[in-house]
N, CA and C atoms of all chains as a GROMACS GRO file, in nm:
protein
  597
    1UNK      N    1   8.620  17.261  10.738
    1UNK     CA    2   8.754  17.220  10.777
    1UNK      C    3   8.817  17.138  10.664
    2UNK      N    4   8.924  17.152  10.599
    2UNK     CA    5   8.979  17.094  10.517
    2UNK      C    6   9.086  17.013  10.593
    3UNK      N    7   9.082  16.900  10.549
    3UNK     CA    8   9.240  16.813  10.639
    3UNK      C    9   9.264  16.762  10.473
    4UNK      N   10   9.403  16.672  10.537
    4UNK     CA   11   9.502  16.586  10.434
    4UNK      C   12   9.576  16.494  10.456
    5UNK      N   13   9.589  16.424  10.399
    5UNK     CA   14   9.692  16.310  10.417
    5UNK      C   15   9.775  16.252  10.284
    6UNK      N   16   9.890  16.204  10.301
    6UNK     CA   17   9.926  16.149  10.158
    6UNK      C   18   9.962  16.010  10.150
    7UNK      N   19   9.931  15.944  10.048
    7UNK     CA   20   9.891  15.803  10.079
    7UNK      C   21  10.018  15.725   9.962
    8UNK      N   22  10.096  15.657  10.044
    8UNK     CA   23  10.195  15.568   9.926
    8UNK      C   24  10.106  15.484   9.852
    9UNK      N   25  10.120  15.519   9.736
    9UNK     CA   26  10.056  15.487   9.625
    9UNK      C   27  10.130  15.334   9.550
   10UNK      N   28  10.065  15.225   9.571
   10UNK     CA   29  10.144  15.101   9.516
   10UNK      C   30  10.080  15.055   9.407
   11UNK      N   31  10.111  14.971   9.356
   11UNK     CA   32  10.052  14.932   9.244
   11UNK      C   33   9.900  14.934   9.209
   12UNK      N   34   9.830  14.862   9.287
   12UNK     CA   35   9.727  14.853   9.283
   12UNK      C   36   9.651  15.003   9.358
   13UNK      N   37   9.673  15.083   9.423
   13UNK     CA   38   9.631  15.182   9.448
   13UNK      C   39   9.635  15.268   9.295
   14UNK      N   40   9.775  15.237   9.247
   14UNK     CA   41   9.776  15.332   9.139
   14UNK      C   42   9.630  15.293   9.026
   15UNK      N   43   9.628  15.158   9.020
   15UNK     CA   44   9.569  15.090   8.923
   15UNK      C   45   9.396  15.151   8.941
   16UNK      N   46   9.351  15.126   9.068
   16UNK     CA   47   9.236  15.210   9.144
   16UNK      C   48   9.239  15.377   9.102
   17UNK      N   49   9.308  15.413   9.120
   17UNK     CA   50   9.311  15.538   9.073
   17UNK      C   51   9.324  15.527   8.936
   18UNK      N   52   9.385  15.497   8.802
   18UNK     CA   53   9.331  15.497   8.664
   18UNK      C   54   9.222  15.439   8.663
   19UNK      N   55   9.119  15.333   8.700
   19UNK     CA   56   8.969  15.303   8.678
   19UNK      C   57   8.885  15.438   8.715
   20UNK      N   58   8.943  15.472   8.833
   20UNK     CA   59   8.845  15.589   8.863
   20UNK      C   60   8.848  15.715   8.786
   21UNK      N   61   8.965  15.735   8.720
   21UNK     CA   62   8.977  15.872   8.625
   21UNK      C   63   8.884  15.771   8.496
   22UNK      N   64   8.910  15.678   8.468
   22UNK     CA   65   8.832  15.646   8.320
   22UNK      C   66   8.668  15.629   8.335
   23UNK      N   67   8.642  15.563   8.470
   23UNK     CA   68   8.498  15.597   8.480
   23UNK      C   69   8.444  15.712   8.497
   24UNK      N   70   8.555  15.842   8.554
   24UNK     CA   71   8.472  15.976   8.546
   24UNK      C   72   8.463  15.993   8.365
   25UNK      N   73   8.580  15.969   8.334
   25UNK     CA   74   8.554  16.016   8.181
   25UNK      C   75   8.465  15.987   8.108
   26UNK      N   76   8.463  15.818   8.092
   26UNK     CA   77   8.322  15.741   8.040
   26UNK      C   78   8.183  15.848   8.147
   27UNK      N   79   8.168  15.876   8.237
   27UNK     CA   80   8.025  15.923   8.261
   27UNK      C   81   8.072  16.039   8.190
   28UNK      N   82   8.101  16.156   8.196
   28UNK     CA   83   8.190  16.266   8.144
   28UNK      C   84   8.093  16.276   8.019
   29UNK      N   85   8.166  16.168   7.898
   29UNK     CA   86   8.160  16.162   7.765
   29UNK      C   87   7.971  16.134   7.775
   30UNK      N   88   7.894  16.023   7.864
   30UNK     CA   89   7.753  16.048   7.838
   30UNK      C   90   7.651  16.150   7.891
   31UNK      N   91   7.722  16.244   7.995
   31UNK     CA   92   7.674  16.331   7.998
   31UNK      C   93   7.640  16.426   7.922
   32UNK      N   94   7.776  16.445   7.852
   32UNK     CA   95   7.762  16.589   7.770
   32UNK      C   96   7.729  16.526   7.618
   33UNK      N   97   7.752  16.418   7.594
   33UNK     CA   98   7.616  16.399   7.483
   33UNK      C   99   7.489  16.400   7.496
   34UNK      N  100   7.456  16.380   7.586
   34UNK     CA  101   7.312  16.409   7.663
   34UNK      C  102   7.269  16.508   7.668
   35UNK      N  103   7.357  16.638   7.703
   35UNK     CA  104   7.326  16.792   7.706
   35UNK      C  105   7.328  16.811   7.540
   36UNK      N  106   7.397  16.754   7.468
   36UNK     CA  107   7.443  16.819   7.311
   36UNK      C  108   7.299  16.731   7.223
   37UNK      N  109   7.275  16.654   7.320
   37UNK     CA  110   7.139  16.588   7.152
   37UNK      C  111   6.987  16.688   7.217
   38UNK      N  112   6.992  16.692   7.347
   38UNK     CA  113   6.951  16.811   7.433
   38UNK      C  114   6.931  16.964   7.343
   39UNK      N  115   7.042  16.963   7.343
   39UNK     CA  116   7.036  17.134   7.268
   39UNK      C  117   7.029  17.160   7.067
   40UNK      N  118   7.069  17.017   7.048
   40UNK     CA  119   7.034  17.013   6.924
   40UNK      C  120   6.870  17.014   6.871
   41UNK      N  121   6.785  16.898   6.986
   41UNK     CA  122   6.670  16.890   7.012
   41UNK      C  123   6.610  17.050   6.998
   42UNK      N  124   6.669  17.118   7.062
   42UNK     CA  125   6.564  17.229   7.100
   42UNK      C  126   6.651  17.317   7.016
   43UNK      N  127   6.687  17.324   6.868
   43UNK     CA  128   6.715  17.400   6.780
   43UNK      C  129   6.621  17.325   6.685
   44UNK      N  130   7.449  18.488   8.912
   44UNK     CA  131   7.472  18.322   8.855
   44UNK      C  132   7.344  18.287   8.738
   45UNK      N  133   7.408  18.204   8.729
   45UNK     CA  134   7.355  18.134   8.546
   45UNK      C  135   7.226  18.062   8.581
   46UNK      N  136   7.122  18.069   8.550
   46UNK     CA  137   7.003  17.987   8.513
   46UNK      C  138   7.045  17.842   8.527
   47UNK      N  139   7.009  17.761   8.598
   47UNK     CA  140   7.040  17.622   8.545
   47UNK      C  141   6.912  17.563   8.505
   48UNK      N  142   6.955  17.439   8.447
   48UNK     CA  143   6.852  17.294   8.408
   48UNK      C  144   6.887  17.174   8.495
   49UNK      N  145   6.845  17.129   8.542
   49UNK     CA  146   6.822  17.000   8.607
   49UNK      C  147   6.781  16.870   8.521
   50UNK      N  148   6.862  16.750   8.547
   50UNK     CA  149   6.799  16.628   8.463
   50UNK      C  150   6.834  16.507   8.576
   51UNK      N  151   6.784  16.382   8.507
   51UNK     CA  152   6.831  16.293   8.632
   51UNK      C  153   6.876  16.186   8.524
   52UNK      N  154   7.026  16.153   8.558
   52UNK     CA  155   7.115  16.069   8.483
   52UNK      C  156   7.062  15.922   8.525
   53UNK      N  157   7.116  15.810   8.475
   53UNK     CA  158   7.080  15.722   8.464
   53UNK      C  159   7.160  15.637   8.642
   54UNK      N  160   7.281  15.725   8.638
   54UNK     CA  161   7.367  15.718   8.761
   54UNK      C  162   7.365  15.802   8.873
   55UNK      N  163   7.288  15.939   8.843
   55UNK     CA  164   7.235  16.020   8.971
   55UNK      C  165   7.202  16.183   8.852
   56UNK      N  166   7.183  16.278   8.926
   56UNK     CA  167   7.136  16.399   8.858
   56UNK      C  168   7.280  16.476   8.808
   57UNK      N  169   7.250  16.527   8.678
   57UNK     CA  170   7.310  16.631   8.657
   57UNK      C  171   7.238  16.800   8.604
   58UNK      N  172   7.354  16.872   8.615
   58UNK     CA  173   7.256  17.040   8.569
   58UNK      C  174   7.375  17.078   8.479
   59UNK      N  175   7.305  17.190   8.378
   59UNK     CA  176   7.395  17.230   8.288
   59UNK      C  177   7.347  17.380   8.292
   60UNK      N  178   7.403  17.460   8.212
   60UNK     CA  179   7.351  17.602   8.251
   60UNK      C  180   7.433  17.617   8.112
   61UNK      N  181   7.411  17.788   8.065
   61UNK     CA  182   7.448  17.846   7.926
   61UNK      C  183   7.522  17.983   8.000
   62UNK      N  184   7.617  18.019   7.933
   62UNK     CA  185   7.711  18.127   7.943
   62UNK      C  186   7.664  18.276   7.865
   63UNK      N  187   7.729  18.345   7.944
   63UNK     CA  188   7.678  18.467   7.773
   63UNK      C  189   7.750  18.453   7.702
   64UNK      N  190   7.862  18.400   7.710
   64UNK     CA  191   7.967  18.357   7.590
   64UNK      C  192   7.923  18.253   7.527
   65UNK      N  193   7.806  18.192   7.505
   65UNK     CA  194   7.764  18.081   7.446
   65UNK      C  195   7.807  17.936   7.472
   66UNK      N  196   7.917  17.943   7.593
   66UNK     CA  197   7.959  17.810   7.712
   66UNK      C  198   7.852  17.763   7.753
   67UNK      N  199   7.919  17.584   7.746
   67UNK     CA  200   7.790  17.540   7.848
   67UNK      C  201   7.837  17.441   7.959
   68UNK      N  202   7.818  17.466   8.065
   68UNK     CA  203   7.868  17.412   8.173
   68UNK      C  204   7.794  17.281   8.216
   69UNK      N  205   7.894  17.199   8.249
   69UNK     CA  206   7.810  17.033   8.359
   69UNK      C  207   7.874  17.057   8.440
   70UNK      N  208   7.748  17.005   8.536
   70UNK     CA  209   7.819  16.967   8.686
   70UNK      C  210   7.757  16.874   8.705
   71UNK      N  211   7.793  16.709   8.738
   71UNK     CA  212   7.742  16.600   8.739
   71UNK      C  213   7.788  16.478   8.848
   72UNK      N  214   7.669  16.434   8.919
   72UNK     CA  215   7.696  16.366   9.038
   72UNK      C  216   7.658  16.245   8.982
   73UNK      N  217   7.750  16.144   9.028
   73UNK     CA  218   7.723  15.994   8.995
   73UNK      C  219   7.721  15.875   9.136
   74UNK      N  220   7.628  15.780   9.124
   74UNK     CA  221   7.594  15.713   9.212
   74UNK      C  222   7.756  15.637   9.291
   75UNK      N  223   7.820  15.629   9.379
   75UNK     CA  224   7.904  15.510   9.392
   75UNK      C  225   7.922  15.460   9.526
   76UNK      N  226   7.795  15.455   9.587
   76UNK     CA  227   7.775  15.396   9.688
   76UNK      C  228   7.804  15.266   9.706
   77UNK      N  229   7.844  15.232   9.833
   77UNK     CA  230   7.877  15.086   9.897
   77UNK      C  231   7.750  15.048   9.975
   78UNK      N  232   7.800  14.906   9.998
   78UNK     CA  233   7.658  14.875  10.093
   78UNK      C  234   7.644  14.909  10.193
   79UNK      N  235   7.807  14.952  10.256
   79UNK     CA  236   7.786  14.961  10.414
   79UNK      C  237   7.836  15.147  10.464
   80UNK      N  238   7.775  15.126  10.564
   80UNK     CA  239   7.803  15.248  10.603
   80UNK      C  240   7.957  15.265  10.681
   81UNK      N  241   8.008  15.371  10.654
   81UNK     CA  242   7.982  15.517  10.607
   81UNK      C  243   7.976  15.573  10.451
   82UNK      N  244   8.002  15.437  10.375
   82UNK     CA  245   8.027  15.534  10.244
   82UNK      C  246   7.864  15.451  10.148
   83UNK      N  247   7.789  15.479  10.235
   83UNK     CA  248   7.645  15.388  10.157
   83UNK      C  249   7.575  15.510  10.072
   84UNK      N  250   7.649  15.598  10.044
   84UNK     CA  251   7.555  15.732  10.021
   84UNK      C  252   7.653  15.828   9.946
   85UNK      N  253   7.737  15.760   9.879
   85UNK     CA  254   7.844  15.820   9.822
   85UNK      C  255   7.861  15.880   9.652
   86UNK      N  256   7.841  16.033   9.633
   86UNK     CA  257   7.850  16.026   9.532
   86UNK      C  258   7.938  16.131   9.465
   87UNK      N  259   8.024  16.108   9.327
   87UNK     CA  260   8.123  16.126   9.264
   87UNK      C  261   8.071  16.247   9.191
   88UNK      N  262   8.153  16.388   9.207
   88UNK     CA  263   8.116  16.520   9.121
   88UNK      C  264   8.223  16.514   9.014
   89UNK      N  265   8.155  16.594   8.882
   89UNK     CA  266   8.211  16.623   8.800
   89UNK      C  267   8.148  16.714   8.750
   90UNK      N  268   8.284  16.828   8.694
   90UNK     CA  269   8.205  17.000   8.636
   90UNK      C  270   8.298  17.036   8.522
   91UNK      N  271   8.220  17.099   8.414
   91UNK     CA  272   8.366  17.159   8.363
   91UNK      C  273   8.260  17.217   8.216
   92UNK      N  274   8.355  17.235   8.134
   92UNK     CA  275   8.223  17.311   7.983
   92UNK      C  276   8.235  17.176   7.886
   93UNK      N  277   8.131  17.161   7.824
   93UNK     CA  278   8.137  17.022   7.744
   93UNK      C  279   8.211  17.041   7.629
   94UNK      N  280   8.256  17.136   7.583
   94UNK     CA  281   8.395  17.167   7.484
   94UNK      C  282   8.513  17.174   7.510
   95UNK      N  283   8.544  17.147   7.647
   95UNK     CA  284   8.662  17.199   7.717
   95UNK      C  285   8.700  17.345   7.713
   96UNK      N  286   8.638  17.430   7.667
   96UNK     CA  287   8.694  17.551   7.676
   96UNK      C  288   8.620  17.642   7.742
   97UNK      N  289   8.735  17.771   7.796
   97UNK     CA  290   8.740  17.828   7.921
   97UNK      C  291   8.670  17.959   7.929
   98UNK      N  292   8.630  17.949   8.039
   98UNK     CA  293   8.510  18.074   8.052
   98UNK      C  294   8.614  18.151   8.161
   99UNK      N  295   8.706  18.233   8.140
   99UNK     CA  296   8.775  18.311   8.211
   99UNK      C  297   8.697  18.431   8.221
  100UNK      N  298   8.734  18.493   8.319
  100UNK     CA  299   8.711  18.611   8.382
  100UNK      C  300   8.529  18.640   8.385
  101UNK      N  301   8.467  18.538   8.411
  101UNK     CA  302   8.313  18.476   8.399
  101UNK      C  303   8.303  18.442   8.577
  102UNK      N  304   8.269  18.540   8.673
  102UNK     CA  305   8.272  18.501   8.765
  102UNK      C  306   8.135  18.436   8.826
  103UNK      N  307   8.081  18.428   8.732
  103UNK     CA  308   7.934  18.368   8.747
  103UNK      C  309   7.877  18.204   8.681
  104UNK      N  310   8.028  18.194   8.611
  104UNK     CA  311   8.048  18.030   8.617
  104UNK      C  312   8.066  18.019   8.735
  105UNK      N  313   8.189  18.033   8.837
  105UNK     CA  314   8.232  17.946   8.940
  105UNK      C  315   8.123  17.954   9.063
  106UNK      N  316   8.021  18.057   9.078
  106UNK     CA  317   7.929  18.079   9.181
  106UNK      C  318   7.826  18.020   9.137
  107UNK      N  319   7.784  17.951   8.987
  107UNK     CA  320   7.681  17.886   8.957
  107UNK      C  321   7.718  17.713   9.014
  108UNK      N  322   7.854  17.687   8.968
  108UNK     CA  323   7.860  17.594   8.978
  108UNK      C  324   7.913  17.546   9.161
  109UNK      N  325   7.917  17.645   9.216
  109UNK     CA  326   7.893  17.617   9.387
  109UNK      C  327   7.760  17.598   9.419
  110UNK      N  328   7.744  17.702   9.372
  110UNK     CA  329   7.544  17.699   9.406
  110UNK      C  330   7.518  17.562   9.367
  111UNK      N  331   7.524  17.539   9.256
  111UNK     CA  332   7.458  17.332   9.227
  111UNK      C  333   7.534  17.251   9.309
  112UNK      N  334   7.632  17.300   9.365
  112UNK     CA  335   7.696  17.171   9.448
  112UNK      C  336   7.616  17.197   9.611
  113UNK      N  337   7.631  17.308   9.669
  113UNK     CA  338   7.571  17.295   9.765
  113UNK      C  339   7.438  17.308   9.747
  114UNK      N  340   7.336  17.348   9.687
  114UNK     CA  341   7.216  17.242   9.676
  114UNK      C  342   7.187  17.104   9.683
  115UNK      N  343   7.316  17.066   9.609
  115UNK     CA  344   7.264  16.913   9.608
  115UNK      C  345   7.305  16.878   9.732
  116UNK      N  346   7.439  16.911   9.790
  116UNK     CA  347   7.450  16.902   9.977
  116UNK      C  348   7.356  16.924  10.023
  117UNK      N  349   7.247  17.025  10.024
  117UNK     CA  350   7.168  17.012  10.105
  117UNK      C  351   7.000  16.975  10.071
  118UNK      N  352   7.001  16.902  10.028
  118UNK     CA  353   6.896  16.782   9.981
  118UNK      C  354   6.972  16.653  10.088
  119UNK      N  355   7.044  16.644  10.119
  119UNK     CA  356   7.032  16.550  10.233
  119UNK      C  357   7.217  16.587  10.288
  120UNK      N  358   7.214  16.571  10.415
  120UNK     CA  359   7.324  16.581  10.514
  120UNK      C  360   7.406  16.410  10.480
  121UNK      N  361   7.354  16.321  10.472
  121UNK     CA  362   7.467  16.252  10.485
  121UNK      C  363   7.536  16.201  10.356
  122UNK      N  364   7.510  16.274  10.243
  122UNK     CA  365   7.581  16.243  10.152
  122UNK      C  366   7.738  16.251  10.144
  123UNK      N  367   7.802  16.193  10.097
  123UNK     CA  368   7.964  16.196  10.069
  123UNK      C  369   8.042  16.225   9.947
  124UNK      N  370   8.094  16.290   9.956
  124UNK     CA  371   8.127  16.383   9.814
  124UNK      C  372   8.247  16.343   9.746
  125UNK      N  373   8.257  16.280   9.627
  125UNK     CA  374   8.407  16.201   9.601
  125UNK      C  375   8.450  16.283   9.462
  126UNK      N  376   8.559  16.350   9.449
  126UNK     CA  377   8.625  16.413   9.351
  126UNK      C  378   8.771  16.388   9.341
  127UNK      N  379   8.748  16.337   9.218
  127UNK     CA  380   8.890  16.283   9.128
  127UNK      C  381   8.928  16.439   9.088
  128UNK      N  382   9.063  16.469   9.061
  128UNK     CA  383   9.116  16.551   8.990
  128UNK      C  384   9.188  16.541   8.886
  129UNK      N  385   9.136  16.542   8.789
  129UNK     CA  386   9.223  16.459   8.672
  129UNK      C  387   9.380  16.480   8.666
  130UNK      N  388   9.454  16.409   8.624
  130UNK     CA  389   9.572  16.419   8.616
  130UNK      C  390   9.616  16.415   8.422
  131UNK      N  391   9.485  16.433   8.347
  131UNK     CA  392   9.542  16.409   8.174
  131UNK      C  393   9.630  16.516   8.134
  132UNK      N  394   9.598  16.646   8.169
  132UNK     CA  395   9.625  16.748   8.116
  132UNK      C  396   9.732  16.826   8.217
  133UNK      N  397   9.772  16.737   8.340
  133UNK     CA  398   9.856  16.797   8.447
  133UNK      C  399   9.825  16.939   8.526
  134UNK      N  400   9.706  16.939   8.526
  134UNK     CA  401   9.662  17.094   8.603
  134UNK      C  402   9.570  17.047   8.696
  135UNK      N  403   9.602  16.881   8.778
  135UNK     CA  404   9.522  16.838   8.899
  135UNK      C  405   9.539  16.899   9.009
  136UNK      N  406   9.669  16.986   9.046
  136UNK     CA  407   9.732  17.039   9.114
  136UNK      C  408   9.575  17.205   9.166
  137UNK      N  409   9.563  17.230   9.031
  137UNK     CA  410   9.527  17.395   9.044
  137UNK      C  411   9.407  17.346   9.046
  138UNK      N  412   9.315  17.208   9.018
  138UNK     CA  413   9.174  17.199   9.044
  138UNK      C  414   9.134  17.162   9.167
  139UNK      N  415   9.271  17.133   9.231
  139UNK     CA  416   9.271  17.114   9.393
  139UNK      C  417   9.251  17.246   9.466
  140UNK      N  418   9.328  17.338   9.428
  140UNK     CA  419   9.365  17.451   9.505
  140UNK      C  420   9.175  17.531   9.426
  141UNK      N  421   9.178  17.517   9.315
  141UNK     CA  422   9.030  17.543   9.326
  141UNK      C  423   8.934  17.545   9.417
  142UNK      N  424   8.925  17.399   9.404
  142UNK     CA  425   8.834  17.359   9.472
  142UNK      C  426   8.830  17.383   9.622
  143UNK      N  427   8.943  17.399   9.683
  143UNK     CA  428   8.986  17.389   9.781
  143UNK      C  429   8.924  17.555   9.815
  144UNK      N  430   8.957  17.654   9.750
  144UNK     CA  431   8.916  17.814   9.749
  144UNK      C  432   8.754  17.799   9.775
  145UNK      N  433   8.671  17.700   9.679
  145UNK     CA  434   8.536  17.751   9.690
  145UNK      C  435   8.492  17.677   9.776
  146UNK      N  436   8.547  17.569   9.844
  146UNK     CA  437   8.457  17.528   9.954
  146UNK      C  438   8.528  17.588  10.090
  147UNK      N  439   8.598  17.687  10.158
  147UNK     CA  440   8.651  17.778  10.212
  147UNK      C  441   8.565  17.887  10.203
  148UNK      N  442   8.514  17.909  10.067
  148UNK     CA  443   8.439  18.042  10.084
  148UNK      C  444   8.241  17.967  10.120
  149UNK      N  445   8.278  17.889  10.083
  149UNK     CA  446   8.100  17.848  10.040
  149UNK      C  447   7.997  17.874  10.201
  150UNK      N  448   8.093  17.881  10.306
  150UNK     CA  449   8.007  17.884  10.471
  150UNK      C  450   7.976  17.743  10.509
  151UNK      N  451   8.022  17.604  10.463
  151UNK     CA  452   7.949  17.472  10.529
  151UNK      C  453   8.026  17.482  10.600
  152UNK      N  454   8.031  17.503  10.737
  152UNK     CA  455   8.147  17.473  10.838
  152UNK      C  456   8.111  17.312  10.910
  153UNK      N  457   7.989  17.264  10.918
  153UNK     CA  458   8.036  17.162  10.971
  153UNK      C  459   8.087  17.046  10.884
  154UNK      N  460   8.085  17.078  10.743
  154UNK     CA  461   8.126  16.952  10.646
  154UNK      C  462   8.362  16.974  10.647
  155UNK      N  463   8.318  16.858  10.607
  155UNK     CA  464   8.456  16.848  10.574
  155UNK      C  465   8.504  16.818  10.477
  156UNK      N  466   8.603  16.822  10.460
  156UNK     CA  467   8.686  16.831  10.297
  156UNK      C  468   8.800  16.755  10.332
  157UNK      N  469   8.845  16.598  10.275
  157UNK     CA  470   8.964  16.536  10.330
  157UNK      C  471   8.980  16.531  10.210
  158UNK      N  472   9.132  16.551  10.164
  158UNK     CA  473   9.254  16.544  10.082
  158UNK      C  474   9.343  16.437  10.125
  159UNK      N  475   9.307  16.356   9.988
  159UNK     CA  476   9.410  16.260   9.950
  159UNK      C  477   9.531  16.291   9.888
  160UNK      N  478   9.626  16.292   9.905
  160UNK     CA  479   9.719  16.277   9.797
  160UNK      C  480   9.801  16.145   9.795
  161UNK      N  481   9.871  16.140   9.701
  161UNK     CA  482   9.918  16.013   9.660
  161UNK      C  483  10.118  16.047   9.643
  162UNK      N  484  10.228  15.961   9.689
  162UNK     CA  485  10.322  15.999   9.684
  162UNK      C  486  10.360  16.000   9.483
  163UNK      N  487  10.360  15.884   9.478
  163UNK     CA  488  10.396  15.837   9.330
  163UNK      C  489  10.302  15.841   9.229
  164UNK      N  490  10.186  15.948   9.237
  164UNK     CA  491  10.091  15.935   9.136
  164UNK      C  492  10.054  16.026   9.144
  165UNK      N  493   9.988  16.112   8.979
  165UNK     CA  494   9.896  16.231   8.968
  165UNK      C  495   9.784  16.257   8.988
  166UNK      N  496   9.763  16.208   9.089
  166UNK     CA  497   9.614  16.215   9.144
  166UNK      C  498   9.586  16.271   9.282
  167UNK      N  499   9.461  16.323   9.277
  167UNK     CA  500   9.436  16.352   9.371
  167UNK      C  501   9.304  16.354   9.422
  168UNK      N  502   9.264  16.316   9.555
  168UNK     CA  503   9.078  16.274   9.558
  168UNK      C  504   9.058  16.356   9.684
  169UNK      N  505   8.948  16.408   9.717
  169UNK     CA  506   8.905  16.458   9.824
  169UNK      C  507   8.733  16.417   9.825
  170UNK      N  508   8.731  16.392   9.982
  170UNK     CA  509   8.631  16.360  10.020
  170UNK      C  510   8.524  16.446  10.122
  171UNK      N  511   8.396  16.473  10.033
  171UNK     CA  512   8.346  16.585  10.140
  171UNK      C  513   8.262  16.488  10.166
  172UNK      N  514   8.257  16.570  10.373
  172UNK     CA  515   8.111  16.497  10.475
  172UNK      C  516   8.098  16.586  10.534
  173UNK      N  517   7.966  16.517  10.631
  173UNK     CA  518   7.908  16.614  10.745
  173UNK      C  519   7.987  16.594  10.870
  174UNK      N  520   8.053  16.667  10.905
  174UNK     CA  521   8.115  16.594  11.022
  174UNK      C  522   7.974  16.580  11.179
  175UNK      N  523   7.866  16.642  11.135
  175UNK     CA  524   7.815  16.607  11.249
  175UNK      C  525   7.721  16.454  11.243
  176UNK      N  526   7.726  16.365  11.111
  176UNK     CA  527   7.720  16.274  11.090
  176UNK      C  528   7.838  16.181  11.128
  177UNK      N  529   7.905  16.250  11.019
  177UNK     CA  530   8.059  16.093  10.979
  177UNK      C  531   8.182  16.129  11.098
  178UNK      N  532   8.233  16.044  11.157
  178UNK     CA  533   8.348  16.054  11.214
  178UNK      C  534   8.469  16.018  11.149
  179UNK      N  535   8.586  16.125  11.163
  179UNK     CA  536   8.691  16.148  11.074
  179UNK      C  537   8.780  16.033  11.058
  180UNK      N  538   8.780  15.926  11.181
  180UNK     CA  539   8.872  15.886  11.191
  180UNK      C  540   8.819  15.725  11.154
  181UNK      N  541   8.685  15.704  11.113
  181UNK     CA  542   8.614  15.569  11.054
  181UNK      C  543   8.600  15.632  10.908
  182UNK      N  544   8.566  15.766  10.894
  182UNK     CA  545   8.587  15.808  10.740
  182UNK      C  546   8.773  15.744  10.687
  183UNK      N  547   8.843  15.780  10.718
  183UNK     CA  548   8.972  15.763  10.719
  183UNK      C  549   9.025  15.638  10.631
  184UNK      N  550   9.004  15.526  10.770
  184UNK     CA  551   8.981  15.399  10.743
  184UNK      C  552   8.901  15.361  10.636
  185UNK      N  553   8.798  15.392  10.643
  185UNK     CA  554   8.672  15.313  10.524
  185UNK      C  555   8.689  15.397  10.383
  186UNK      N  556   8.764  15.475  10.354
  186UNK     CA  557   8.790  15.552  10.288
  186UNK      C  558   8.909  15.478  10.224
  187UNK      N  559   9.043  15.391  10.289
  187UNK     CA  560   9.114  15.346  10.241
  187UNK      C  561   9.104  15.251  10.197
  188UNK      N  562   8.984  15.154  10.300
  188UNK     CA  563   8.952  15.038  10.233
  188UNK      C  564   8.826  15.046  10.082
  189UNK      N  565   8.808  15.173  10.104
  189UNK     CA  566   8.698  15.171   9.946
  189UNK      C  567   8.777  15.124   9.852
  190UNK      N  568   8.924  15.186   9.859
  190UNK     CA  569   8.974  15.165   9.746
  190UNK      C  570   8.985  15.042   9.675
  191UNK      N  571   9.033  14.965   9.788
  191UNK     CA  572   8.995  14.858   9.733
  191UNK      C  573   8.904  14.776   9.689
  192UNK      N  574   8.801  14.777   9.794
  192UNK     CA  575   8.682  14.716   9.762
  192UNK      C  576   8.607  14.765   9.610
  193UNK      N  577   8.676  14.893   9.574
  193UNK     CA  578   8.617  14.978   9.456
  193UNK      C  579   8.663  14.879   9.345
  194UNK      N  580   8.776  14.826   9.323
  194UNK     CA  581   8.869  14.791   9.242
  194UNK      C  582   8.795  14.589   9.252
  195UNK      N  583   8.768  14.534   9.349
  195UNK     CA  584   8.743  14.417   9.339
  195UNK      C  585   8.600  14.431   9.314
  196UNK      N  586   8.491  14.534   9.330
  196UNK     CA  587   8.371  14.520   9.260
  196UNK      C  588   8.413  14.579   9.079
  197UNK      N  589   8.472  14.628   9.056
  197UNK     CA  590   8.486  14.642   8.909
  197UNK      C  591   8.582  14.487   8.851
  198UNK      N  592   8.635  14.453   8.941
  198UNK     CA  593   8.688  14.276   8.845
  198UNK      C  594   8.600  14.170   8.862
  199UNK      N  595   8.495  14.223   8.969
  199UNK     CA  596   8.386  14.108   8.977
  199UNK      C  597   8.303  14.023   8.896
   0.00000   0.00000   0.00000
């Protein structure tokens, strides 16, 4: 079941939402160095 | 579907897999659990190729990378599934409607999929559960108050 809602977004909601896009990115960025010293490893 | 690898991140597991196009795909779950329940078991997906570039008309990316998601769903029922849609590149819109396609096709009927949207902002979050665990309407609530509580444990 998929539902939805849309949420007025105020300052601090907005602000919550940019930490959370930069902490996906920061994990993001150590993941895939992780896969890349990974595959360098095994060349 | 693609062969995967399995590893365990320092923040929860991720898997990567290889393309015949020489792509290499993540799909990566991160810890962001609270103390209290319902969201004590909460963790954040992320997928995509570690070059950014696109494995079109590869229909065995998007069924690999369902397959690792519902595996890891089902290694335990009460997990909670939190996905940001980025808004950098302005195509948060079509990773919604994505996403939205493969968990429609995937068969979890008792989980759920709640969509956030936001009036004044490019974002967008959806939250998957079990509904024969979580109730929709304490998910709801505790879901609004994460936000915050998310934001005063990171100034802590």
């Amino acid at each position: 079941m998929i539902r939805s809602t849309t949420i007025k977004a105020n300052h601090n909601t907005i602000k919550v939402l940019e930490r959370m896009a930069l902490d996906k990115k920061e994990h993001r960025n150590k993941i895939i160095a992780k896969i890349k010293e990974k595959a360098k490893d095994n060349n | 579907m693609y062969k995967y690898n399995k590893e365990q991140g320092a923040d929860g597991p991720y898997f990567y897999f290889y393309t015949e196009l020489n792509l290499t795909y993540y799909v990566a779950f991160r810890n962001m659990s609270q103390e209290t329940f319902p969201l004590n078991n909460v963790y954040s997906l992320d997928f995509g190729e570690i070059n950014e570039k696109k494995g079109r008309k590869d229909t065995k990316i998007s069924s690999t990378i369902l397959n690792i998601i519902i595996e890891f769903l089902e290694t335990d029922q009460s997990l909670v599934i939190h996905f940001l849609c980025d808004s950098t590149d302005s195509r948060q819109l079509n990773r919604k409607r994505l996403f939205s396609r493969w968990f429609s096709i995937c068969g979890m009927e008792q989980w759920v999929k709640y969509d956030y949207d936001f009036d004044s902002a490019d974002y967008n979050i959806s939250f998957l559960y079990c509904s024969d665990i979580y109730d929709t309407a304490l998910m709801e609530t505790e879901i609004l108050l994460t936000l915050d509580v998310y934001e005063r444990a990171k100034n802590g």
